[in-house]
Structures are given as structure tokens and as C-alpha cells.
ZAMAR-243358 format. One line per 3 residues: number of its first residue (from 0); their letters; for each residue x, y, z of N, C-alpha, C. Coordinates in Angstrom, 3 decimals. Each point is the difference from the previous one (the first is absolute). Layout:
REM residues N
NUM = a = X,Y,Z,X,Y,Z,X,Y,Z; ... .
//
This chain:
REM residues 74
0 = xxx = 0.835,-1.181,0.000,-0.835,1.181,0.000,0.878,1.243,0.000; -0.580,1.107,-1.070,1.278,1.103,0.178,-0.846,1.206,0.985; 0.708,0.829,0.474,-0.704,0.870,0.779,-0.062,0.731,-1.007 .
3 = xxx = -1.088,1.263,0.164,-0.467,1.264,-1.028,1.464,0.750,-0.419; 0.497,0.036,0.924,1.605,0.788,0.053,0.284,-0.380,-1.306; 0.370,-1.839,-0.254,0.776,-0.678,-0.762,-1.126,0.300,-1.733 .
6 = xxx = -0.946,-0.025,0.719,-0.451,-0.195,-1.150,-0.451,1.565,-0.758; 0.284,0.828,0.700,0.296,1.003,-0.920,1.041,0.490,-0.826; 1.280,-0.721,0.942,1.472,0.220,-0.882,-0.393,-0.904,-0.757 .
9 = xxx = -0.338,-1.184,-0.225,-0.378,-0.660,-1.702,-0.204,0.861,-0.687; -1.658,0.790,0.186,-0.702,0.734,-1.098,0.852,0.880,-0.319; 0.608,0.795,0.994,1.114,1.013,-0.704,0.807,-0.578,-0.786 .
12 = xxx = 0.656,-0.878,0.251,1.111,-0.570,-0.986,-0.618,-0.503,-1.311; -1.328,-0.652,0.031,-0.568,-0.210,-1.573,0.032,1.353,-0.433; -0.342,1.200,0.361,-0.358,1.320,-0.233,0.625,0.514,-0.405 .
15 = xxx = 1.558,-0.120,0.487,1.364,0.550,-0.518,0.554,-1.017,-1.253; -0.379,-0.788,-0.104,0.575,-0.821,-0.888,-0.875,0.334,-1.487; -1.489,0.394,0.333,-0.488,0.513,-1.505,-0.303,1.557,-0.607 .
18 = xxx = 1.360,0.792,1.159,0.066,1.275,-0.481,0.410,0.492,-1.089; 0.035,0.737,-0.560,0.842,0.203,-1.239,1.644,1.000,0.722; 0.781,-0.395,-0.959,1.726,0.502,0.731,-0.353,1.190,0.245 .
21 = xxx = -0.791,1.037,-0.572,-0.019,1.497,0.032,-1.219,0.182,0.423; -0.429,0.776,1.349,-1.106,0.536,0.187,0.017,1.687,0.115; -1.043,0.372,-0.249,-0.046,1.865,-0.143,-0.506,0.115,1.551 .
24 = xxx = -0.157,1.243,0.331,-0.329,0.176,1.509,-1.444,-0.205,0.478; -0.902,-0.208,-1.244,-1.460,0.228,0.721,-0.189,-1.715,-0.245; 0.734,-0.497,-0.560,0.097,-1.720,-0.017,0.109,-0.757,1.011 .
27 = xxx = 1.473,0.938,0.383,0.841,-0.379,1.459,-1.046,-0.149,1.311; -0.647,1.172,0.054,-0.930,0.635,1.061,-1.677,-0.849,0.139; 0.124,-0.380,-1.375,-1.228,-0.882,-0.004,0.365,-1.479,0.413 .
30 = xxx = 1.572,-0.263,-0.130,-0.003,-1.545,0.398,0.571,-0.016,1.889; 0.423,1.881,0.135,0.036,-0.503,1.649,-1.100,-0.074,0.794; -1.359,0.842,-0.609,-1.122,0.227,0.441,-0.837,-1.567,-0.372 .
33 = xxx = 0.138,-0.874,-0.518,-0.048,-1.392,-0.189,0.438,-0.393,1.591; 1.368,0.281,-0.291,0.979,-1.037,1.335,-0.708,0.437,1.011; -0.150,1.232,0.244,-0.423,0.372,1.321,-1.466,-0.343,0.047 .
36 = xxx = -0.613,-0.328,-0.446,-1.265,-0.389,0.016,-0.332,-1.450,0.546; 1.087,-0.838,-0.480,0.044,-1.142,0.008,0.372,-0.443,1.168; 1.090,0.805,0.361,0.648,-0.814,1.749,-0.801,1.131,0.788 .
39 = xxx = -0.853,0.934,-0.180,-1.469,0.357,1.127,-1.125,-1.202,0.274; 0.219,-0.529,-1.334,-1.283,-0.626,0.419,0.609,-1.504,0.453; 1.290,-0.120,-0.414,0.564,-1.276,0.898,0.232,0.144,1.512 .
42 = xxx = 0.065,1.298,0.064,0.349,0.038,1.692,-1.301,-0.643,0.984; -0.904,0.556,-0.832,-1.292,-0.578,1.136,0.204,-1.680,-0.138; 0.524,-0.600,-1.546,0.047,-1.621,0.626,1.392,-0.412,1.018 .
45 = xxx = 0.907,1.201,0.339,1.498,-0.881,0.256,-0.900,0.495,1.671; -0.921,0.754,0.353,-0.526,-0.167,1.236,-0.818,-0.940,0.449; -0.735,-0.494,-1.251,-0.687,-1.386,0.555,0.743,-1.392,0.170 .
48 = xxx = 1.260,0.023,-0.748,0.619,-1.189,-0.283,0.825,-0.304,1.684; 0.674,2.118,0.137,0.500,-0.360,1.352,-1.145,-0.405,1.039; -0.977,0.558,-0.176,-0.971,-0.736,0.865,-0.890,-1.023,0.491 .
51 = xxx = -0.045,-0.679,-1.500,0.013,-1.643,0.294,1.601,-0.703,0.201; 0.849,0.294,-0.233,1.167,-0.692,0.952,0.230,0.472,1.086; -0.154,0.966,0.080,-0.342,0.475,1.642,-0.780,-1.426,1.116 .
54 = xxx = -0.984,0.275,-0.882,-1.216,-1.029,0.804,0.457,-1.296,-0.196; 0.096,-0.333,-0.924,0.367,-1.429,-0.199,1.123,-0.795,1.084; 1.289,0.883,0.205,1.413,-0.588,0.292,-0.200,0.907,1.513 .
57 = xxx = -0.759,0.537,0.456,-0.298,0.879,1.667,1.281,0.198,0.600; 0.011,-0.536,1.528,1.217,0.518,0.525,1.273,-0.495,-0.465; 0.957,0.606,-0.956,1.342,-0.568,-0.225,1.068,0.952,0.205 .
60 = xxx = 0.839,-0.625,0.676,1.340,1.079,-0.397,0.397,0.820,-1.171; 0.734,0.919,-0.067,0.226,0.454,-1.325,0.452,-0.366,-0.892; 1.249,-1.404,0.604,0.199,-1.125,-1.101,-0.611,-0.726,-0.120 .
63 = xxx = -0.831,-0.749,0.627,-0.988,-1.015,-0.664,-0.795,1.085,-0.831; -0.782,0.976,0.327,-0.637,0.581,-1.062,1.052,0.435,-1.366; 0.759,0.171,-0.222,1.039,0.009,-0.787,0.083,-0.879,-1.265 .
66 = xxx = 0.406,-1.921,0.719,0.139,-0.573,0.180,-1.570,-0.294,-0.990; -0.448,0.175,0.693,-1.719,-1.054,-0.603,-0.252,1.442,-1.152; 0.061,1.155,-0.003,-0.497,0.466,-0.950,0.820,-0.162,-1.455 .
69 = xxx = 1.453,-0.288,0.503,0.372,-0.742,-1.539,-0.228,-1.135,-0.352; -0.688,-1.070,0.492,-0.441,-1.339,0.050,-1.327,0.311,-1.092; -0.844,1.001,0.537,-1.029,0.529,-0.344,-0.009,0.206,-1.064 .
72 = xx = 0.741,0.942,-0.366,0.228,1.125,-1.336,0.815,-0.680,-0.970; 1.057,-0.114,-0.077,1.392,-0.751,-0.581,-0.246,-0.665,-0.789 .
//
């Protein structure tokens, strides 16, 4: 399972990969206003994701939570 985090650096990277070499400035501005759009609306999932592993894995140290959230994610 990837967290929202991960799975927005994908979409960016498909994104960058079908740019053209040369962009003009109102191009540029339209593909950061994309990006930024995109990891706003991922933030509300990287809060649910921390919050069902939150719940799920309860009291752990900071290495076991560590520990299990790359088990998780990875």
C-alpha cells in the first residue's frame, strides 16, 4: 500500500516525464498550480492514512512505530 505522500511523487513524475523540454511561463504556472492542487488534496488522505495506523498499531514506541510503518508502506 503506498501512502498519498508516495503516491503523489508518482503522479508528478508521470507529469514531468510528458512535459515538453521548453515551457513558457504561463505553462510553467499552470503545471505548478496542478502540483499544488494535487498534494492539497493529498494532504487530507496522508491524515487519514496517519490515522488509521495510528489506530491500528496503538501504543508503540517510536521504533516499533517506525519499524511497522515501513512493514506497512514499503
Amino acid at each position: 500500500m503506498k501512502t498519498p505522500i508516495k503516491e503523489l511523487m508518482d503522479e508528478l513524475a508521470k507529469k514531468a516525464d510528458s512535459l515538453p523540454d521548453t515551457l513558457d511561463a504561463n505553462a510553467a504556472y499552470l503545471v505548478f498550480q496542478e502540483c499544488y492542487d494535487m498534494a492539497k488534496s493529498m494532504l487530507e488522505k496522508e491524515k487519514e492514512v496517519l490515522i488509521d495506523f495510528a489506530y491500528k498499531y496503538g501504543d508503540l514506541t517510536m521504533r516499533e512505530m517506525s519499524d511497522s510503518f515501513d512493514k506497512e508502506y514499503k
